[in-house]
NUTI-77802 format. One record per atom (N, C-alpha, C): residue number from 1; residue in three letters; x, y negated, z negated. Coordinates in steps of 0.001 Angstrom, whole numbers, plus 500000, padded with zeros to 6 digits. Atoms other than C-alpha are relative to their C-alpha. Layout:
! residues N
[NUM; ALA; [X; Y; Z]] ...
END
This chain:
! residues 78
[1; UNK; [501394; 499977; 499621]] [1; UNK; [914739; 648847; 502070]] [1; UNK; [499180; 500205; 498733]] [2; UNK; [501267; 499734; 501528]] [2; UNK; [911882; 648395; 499255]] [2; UNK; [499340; 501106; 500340]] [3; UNK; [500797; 498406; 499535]] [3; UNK; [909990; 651729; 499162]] [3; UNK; [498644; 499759; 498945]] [4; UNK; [501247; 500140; 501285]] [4; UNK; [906878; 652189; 497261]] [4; UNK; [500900; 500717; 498592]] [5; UNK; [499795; 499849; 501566]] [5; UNK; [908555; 653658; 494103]] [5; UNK; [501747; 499736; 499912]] [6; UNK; [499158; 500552; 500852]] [6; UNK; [911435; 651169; 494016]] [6; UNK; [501018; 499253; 501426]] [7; UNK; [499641; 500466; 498350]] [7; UNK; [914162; 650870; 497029]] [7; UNK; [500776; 501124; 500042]] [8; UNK; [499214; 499471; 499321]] [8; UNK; [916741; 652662; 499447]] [8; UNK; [501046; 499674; 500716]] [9; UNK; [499102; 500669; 499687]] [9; UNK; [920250; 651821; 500457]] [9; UNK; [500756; 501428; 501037]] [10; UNK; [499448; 499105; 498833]] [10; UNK; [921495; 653827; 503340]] [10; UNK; [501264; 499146; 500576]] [11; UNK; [498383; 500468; 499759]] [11; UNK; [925378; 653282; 504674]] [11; UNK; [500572; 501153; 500961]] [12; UNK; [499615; 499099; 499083]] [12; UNK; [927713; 654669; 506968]] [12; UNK; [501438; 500071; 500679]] [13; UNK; [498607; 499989; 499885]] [13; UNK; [931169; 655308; 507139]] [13; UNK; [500533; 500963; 501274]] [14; UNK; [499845; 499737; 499442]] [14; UNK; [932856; 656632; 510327]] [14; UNK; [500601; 501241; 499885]] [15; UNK; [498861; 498591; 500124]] [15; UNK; [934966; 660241; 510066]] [15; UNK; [501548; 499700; 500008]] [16; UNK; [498723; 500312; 499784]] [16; UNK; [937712; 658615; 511537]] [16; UNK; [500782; 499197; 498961]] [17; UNK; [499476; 500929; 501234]] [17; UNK; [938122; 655979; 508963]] [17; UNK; [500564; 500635; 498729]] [18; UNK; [499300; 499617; 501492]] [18; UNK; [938191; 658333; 506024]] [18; UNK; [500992; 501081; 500207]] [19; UNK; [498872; 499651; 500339]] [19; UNK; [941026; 660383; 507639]] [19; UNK; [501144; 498913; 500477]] [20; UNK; [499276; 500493; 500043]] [20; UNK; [942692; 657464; 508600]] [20; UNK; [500471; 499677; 498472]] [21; UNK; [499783; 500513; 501258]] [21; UNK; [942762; 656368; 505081]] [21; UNK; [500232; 501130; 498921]] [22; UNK; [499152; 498636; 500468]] [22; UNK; [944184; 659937; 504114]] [22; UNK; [498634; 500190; 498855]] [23; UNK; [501068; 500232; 500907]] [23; UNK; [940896; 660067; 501916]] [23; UNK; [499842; 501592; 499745]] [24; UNK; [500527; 498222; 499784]] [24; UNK; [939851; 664163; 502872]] [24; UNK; [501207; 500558; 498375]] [25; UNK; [499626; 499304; 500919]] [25; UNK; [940630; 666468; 499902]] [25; UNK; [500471; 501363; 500172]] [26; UNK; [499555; 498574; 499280]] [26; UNK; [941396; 669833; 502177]] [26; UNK; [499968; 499505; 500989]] [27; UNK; [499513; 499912; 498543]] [27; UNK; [942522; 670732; 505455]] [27; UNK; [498806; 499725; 500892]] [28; UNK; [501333; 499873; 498826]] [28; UNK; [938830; 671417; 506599]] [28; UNK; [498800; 498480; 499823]] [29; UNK; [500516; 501309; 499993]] [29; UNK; [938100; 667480; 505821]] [29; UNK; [498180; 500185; 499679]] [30; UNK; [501254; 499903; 500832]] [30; UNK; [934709; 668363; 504074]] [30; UNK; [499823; 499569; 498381]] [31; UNK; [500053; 499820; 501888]] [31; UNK; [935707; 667669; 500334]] [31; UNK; [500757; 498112; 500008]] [32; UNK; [499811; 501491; 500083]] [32; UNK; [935904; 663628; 499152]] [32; UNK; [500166; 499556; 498338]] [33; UNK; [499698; 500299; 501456]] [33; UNK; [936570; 662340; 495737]] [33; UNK; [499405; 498876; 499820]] [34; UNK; [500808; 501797; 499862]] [34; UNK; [933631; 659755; 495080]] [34; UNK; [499486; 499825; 498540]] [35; UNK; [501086; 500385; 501102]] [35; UNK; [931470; 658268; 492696]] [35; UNK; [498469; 499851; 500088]] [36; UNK; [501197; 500435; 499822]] [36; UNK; [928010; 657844; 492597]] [36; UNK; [499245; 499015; 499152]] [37; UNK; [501147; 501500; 501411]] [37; UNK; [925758; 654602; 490708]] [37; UNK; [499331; 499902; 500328]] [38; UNK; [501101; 501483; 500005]] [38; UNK; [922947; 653040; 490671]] [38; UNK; [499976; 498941; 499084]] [39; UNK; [500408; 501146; 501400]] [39; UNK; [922187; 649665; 489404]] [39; UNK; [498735; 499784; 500170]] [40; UNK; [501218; 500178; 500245]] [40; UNK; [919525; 648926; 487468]] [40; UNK; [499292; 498704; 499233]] [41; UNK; [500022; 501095; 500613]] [41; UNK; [918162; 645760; 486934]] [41; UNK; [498753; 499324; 499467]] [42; UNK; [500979; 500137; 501194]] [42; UNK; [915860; 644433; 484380]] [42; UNK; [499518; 498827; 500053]] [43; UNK; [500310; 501786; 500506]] [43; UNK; [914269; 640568; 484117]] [43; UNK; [499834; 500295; 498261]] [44; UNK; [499958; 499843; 501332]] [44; UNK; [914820; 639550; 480409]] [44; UNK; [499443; 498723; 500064]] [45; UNK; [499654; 501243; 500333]] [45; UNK; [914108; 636320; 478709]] [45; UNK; [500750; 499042; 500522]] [46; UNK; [498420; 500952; 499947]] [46; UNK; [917452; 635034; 479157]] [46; UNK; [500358; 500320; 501458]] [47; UNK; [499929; 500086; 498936]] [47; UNK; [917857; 636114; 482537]] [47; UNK; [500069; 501552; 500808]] [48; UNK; [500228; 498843; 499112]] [48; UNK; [918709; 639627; 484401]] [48; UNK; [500807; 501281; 499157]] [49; UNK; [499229; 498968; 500757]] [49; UNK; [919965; 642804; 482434]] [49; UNK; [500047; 501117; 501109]] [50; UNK; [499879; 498994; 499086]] [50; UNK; [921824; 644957; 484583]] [50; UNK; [501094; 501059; 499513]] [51; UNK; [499367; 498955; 500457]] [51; UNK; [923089; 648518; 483950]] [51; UNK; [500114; 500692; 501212]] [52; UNK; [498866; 498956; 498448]] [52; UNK; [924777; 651254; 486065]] [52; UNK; [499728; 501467; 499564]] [53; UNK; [500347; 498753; 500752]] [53; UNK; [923651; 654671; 485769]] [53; UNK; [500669; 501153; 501235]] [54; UNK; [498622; 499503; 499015]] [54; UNK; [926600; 656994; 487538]] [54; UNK; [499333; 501813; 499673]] [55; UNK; [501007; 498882; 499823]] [55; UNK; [925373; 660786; 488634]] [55; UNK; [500564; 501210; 498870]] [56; UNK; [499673; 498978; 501083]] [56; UNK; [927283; 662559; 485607]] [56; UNK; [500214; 498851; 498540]] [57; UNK; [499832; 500734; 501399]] [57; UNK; [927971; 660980; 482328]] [57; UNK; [501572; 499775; 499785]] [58; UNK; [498488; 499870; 500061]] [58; UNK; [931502; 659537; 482253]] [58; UNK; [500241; 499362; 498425]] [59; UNK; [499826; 500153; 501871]] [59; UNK; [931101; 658594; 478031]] [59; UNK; [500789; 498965; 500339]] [60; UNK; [499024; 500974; 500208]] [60; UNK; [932552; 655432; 478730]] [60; UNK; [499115; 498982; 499319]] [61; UNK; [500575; 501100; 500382]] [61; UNK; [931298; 652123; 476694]] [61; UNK; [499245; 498903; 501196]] [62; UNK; [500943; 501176; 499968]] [62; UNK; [930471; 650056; 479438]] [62; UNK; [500801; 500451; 501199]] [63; UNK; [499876; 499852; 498798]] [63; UNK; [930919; 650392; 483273]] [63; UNK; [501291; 499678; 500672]] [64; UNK; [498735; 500232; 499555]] [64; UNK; [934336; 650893; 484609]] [64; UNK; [500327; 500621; 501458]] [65; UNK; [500318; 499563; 498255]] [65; UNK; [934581; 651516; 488505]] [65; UNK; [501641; 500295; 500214]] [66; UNK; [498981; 499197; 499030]] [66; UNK; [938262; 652159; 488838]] [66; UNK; [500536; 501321; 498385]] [67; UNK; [500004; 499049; 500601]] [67; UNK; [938088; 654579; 485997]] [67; UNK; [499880; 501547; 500461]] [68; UNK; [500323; 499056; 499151]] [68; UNK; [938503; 658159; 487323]] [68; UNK; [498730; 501043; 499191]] [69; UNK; [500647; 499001; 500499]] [69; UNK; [936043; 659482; 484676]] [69; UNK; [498512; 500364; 500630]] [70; UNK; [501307; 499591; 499518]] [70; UNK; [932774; 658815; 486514]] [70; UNK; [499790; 500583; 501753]] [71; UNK; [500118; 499358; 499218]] [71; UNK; [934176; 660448; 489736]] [71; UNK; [500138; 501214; 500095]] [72; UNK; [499644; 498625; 499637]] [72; UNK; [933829; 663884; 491352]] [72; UNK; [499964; 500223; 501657]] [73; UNK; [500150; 499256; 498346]] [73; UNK; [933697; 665986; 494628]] [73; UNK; [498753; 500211; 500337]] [74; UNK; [501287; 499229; 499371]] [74; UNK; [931553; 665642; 497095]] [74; UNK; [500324; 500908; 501249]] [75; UNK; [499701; 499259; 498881]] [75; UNK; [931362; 668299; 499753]] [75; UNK; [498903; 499699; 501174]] [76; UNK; [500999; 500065; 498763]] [76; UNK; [929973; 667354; 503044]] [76; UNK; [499346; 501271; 500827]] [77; UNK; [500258; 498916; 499417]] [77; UNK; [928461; 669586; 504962]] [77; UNK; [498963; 499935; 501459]] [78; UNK; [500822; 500304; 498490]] [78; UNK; [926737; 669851; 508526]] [78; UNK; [498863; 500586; 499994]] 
END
């Protein structure tokens, strides 16, 4: 959804799915091992410059998604 200062991407994964897929990090299925990005994309000259800006700093050269450095824990909570 475009917003006035930019957009919003809302999603929605079921409970069941992420313990089918043994995903949970404790017993009390609150703790997940994710990543977070945004992309950010630019008009250039030459055509579209797009970068990735991930919610900690994983010091890597250049955007690597199955890299475990730009993930952590998230804890859900009700």
């Amino acid at each position: 959804k475009i917003t006035e200062y930019g957009y919003l991407v809302e999603g929605s994964i079921p409970m069941n799915t992420l313990t089918n897929m043994q995903l949970w990090q404790n017993k009390d299925k609150t703790e997940l091992i994710c990543a977070l990005m945004r992309a950010e994309f630019t008009k250039t000259e030459s055509g579209i410059d797009m970068g990735w800006i991930a919610w900690n700093d994983p010091r890597l050269p250049k955007p690597a998604f199955h890299n475990p450095k730009p993930f952590g824990t998230c804890k859900l909570v009700k």
